[in-house]
C-alpha positions, 0 to 999 in steps of 0.5 A, spaced: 802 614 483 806 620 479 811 623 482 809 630 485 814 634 480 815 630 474 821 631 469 815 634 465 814 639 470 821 641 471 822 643 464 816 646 464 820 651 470 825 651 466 822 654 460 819 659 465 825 662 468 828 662 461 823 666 457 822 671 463 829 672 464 829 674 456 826 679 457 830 683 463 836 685 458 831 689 454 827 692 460 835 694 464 836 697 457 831 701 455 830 704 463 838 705 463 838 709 456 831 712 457 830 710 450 825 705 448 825 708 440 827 701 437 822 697 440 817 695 436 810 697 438 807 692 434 811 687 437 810 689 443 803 688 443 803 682 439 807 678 444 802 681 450 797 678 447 800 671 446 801 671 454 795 673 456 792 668 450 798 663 454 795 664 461 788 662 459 790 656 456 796 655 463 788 656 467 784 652 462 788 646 463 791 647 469 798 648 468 802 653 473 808 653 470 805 655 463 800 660 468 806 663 472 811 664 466 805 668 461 803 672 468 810 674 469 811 675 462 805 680 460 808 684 467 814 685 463 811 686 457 807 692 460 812 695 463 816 695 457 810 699 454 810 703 459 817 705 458 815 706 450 810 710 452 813 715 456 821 715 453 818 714 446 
């Protein structure tokens, strides 16, 4: 019988702590400045995309670590929008 948080698992919430917290400094700046010039439209719709697709994967498998981070992910990144969309 495997153990209920394998070291697969652990990697997998290792993954999710680290690619959210990426996105934090970014937030924390452009709240800071009210600047949100420099993002990328593009970009931040396209990595929008990429957790919303990710979560469905994270269901269709299940995987609650792939689920949580992408779910937290797109959160984030629709904050960041937000904030281009209101400071430009």
């Amino acid at each position: 019988m495997p153990d209920a948080f394998s070291a697969t698992e652990l990697f997998g919430w290792l993954a999710t702590l680290t690619s959210v917290s990426a996105l934090l400094p970014q937030i924390w700046k452009t709240w800071r400045t009210r600047s949100a010039r420099d993002l990328s439209l593009l970009w931040l719709s396209m990595a929008l995309l990429g957790t919303l697709f990710w979560t469905a994967y994270g269901l269709l498998l299940p995987a609650t670590a792939v689920i949580w981070s992408n779910l937290v992910g797109s959160l984030l990144l629709i904050g960041l929008l937000i904030m281009k969309w209101r400071f430009g």
